[in-house]
C-alpha positions as CSV (number, residue, x, y, z in Angstrom):
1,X,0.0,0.0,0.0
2,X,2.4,2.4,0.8
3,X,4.8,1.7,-2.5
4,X,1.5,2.6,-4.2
5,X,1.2,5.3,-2.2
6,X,4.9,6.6,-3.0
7,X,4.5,5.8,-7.3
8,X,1.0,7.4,-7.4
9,X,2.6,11.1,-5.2
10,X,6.3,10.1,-7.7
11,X,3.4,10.4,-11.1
12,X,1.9,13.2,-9.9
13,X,5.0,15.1,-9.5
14,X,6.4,14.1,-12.7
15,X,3.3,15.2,-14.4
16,X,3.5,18.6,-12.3
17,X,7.2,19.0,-13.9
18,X,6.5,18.3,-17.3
19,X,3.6,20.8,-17.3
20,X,5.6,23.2,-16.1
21,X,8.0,22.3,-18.3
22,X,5.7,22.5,-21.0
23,X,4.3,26.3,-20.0
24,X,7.8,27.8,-19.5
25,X,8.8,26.2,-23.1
26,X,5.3,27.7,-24.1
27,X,6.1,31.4,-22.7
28,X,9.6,31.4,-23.8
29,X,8.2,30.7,-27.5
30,X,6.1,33.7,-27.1
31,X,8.7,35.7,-25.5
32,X,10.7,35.1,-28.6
33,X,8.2,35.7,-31.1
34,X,6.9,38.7,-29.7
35,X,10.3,40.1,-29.5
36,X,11.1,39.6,-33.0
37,X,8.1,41.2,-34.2
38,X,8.8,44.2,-32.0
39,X,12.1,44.7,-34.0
40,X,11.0,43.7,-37.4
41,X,7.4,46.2,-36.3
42,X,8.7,49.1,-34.2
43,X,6.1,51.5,-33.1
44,X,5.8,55.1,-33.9
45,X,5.5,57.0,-30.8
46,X,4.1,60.0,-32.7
47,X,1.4,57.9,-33.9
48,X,0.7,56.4,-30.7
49,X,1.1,59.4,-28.7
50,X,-1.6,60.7,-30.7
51,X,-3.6,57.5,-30.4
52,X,-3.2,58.1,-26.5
53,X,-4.2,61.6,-26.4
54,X,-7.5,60.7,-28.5
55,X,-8.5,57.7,-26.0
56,X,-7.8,60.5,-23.4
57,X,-10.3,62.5,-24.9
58,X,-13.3,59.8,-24.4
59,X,-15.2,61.1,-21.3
60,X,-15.8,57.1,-20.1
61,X,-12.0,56.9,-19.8
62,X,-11.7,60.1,-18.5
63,X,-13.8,59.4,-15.4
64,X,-12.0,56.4,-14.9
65,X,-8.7,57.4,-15.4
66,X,-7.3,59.0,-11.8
67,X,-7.7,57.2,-8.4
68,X,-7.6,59.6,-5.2
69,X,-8.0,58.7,-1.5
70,X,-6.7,60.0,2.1
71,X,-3.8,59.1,3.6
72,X,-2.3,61.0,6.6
73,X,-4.5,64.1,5.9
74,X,-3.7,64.6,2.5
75,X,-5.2,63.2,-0.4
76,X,-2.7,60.6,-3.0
77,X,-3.4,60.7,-6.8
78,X,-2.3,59.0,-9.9
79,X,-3.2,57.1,-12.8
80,X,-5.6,54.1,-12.5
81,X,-5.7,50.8,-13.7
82,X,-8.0,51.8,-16.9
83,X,-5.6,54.4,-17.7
84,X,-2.3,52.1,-17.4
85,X,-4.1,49.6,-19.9
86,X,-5.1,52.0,-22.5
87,X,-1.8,53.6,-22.3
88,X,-0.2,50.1,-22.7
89,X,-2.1,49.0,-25.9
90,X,-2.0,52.6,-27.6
91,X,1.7,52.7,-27.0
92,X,2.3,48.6,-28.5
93,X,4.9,46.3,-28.2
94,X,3.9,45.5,-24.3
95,X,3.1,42.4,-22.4
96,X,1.9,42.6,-19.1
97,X,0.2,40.9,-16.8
98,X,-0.3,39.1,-13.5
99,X,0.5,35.5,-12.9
100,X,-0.3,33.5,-9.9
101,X,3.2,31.6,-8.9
102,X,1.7,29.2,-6.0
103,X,-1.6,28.9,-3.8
104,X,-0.8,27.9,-0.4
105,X,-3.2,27.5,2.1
106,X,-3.4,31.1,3.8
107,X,-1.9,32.8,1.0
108,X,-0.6,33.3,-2.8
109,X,2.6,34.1,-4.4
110,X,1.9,36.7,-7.3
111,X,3.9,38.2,-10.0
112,X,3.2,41.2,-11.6
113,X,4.8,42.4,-15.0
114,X,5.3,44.3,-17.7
115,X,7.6,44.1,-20.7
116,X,8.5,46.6,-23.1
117,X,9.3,44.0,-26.3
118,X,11.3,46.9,-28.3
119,X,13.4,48.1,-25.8
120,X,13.6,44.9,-23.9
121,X,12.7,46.6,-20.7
122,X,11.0,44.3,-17.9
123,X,9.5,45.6,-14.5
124,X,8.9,42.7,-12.1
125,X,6.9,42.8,-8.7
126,X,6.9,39.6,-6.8
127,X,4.6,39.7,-3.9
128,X,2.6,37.8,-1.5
129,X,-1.4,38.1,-0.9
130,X,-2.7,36.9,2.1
131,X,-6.1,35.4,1.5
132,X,-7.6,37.7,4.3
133,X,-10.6,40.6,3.9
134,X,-10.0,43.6,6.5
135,X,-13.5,45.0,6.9
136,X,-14.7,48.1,9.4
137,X,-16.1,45.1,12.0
138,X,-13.3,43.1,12.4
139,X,-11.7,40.6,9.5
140,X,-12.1,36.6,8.5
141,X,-10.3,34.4,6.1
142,X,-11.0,33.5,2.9
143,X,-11.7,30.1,1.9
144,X,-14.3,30.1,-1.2
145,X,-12.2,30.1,-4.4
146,X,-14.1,33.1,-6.1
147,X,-13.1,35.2,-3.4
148,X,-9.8,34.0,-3.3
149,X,-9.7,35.0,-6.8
150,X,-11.2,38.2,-6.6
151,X,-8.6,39.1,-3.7
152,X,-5.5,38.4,-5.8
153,X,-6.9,39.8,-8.7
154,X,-7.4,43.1,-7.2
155,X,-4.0,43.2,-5.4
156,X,-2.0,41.9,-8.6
157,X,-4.0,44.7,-10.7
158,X,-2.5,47.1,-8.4
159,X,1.2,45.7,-9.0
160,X,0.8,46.1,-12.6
161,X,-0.8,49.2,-12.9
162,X,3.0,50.6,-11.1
163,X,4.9,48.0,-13.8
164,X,3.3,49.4,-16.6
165,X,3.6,53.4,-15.5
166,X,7.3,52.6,-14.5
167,X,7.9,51.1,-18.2
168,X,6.4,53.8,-20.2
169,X,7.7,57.3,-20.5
170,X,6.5,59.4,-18.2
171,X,5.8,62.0,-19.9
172,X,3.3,60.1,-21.9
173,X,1.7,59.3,-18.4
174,X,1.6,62.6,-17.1
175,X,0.6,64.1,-20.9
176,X,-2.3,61.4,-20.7
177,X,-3.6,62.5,-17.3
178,X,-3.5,66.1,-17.8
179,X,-5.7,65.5,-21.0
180,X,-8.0,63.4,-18.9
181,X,-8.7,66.2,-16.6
182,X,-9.2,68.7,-19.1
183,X,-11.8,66.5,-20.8
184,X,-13.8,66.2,-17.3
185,X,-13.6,69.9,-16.8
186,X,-15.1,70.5,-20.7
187,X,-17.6,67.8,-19.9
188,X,-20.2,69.6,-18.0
189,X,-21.5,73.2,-18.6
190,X,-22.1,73.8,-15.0
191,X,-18.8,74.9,-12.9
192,X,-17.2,72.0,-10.2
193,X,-19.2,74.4,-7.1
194,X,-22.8,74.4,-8.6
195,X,-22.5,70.8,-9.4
196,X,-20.7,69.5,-6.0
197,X,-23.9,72.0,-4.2
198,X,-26.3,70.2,-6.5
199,X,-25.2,66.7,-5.5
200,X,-25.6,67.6,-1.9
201,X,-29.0,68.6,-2.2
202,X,-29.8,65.3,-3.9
203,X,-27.8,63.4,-1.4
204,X,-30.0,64.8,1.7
205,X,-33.5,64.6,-0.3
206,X,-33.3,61.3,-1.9
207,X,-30.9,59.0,1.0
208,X,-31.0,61.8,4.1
209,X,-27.0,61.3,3.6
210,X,-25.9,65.1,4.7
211,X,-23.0,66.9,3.9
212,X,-20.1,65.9,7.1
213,X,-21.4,62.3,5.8
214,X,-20.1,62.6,2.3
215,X,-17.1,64.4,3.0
216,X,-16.4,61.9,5.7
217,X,-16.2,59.4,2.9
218,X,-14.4,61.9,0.7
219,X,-12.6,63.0,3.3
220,X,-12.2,66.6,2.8
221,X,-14.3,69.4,2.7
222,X,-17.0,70.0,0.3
223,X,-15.2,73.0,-0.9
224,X,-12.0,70.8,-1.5
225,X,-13.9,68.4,-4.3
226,X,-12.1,67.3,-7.3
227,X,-13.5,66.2,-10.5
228,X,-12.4,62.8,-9.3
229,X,-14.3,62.9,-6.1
230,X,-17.5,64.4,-7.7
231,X,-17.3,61.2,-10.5
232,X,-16.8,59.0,-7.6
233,X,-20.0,60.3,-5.5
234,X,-21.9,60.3,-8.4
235,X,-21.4,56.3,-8.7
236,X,-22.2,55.8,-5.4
237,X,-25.1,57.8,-5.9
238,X,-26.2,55.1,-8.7
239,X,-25.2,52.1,-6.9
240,X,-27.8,53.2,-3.6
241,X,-30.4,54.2,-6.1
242,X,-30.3,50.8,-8.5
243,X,-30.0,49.2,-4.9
244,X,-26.6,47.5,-5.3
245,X,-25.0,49.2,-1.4
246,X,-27.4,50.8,1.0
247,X,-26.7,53.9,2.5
248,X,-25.2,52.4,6.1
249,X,-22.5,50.2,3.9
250,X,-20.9,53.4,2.4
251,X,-21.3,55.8,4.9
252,X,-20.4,56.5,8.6
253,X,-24.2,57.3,10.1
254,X,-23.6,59.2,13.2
255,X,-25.2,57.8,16.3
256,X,-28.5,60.0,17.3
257,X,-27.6,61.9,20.7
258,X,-29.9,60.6,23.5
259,X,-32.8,62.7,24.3
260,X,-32.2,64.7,27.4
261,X,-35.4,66.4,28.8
262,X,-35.2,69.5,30.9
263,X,-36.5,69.0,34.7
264,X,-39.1,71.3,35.4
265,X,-38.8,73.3,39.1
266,X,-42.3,72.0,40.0
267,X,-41.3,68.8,39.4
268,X,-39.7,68.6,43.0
269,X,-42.5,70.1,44.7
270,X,-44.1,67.5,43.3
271,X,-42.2,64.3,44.2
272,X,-41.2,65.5,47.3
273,X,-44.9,64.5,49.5
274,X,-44.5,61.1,47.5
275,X,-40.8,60.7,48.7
276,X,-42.0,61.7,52.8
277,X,-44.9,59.6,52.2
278,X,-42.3,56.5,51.1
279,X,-39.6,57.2,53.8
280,X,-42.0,57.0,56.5
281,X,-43.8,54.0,55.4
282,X,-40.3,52.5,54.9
283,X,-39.7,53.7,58.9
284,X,-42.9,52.3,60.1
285,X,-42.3,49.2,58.5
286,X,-39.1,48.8,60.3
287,X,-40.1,50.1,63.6
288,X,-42.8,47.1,63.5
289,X,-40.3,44.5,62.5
290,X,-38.2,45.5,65.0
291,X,-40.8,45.6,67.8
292,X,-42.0,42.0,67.3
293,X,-41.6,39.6,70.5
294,X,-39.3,37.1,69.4
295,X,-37.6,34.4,71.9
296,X,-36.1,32.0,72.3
297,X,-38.8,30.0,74.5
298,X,-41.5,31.2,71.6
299,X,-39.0,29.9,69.1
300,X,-39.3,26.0,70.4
């Protein structure tokens, strides 16, 4: 039983090797061939810098081109994930990706890449996800495979977002983010103020979320809003009205302040006969108990 044992575990691992063997033969061949038509296909960066700038100019990438979000009292910006891809494939000549190296029981090893086939210029980020959701009521583990998925997906999307923006020029990152913002600010008539006002109105009428709530969640003040911020309220403001969150899974509801009542001065004129009337029956009733004949001779 136990040679069986040790052949079947000595098959599987065999079969483990040659399939890896097999997929790293695979990628290499790929590698290779995408390499080659880099050199014999080179790009033309005026061509795809204009191909960039027109994507830029599309109001769905637009909105979903910056990220922002507090940190230490100040608020961090940069390019999103959208953004990085649509800058990858306008640019050509790029593989990236994220791979998942080995599942272990707690946790994954990732790797996150991207490869600039013309240049031959390769940005790695090996990392580790644990397979653990923080939430604002404590955290648990994760042991369903979709959210396993889900979890690594969303960490190694974040890794090669920062391989991609690290292998392209930056100055066709920060050329494609300025155009993104211009094409928010020429996408409405009305100005940032009257439309930030607006949505705070709307906020209070339709989910009685007030103002401290939303820039809570912002986390500045109103007057501080961003395009970005005023996109990202504005999908929340979908996703409570097509009922996909309610209103207590994005926001911070304050507590309601107990009701304190003010005592009124006849209030003790009033309790006071009551209270005399209570201490003395509570003095007669001892005074009797006390008085009682109790002995010893009664007791037997």
């Amino acid at each position: 039983m136990d040679n069986e044992l040790m052949t079947t575990q000595q098959d599987k691992m065999q079969l483990n090797s040659a399939q890896g063997q097999a997929l790293v033969g695979r990628q290499a061949q790929e590698v290779q061939m995408g390499m080659f038509v880099a050199k014999k296909f080179p790009r033309d960066e005026n061509l795809a810098y204009s191909k960039i700038m027109n994507a830029c100019q599309r109001k769905s990438l637009a909105e979903q081109a910056c990220y922002e979000y507090k940190r230490g009292g100040t608020k961090v910006e940069g390019a999103s994930i959208r953004l990085a891809e649509a800058l990858a494939r306008a640019w050509g000549n790029v593989d990236y990706g994220v791979i998942e190296l080995e599942q272990k029981k707690d946790k994954s090893e990732m790797m996150a890449y991207c490869w600039d086939l013309e240049s031959n210029t390769r940005i790695t980020r090996i990392f580790s996800v644990k397979h653990w959701r923080d939430t604002r009521s404590g955290g648990y583990a994760l042991t369903d495979s979709r959210d396993i998925y889900e979890m690594t997906a969303n960490m190694g999307a974040r890794r090669m977002r920062a391989c991609i923006l690290q292998a392209l020029p930056g100055y066709i990152v920060d050329a494609a983010v300025e155009q993104c913002r211009t094409t928010l600010r020429g996408a409405y008539k009305e100005p940032l103020a009257d439309r930030i006002r607006t949505m705070i109105t709307t906020y209070e009428k339709d989910f009685q979320v007030t103002k401290e709530m939303l820039e809570n969640y912002i986390g500045s003040k109103s007057e501080a809003f961003s395009e970005n911020d005023f996109v990202r309220l504005r999908n929340v403001y979908k996703s409570l009205r097509d009922g996909m969150s309610t209103r207590e899974e994005m926001f911070d509801i304050p507590k309601p302040k107990p009701i304190v009542t003010e005592k009124s001065p006849f209030d003790d004129i009033l309790e006071e006969p009551e209270k005399k009337k209570k201490g003395k029956k509570d003095k007669q009733e001892q005074v009797d108990f006390e008085e009682l004949p109790f002995t010893e001779a009664e007791d037997e």
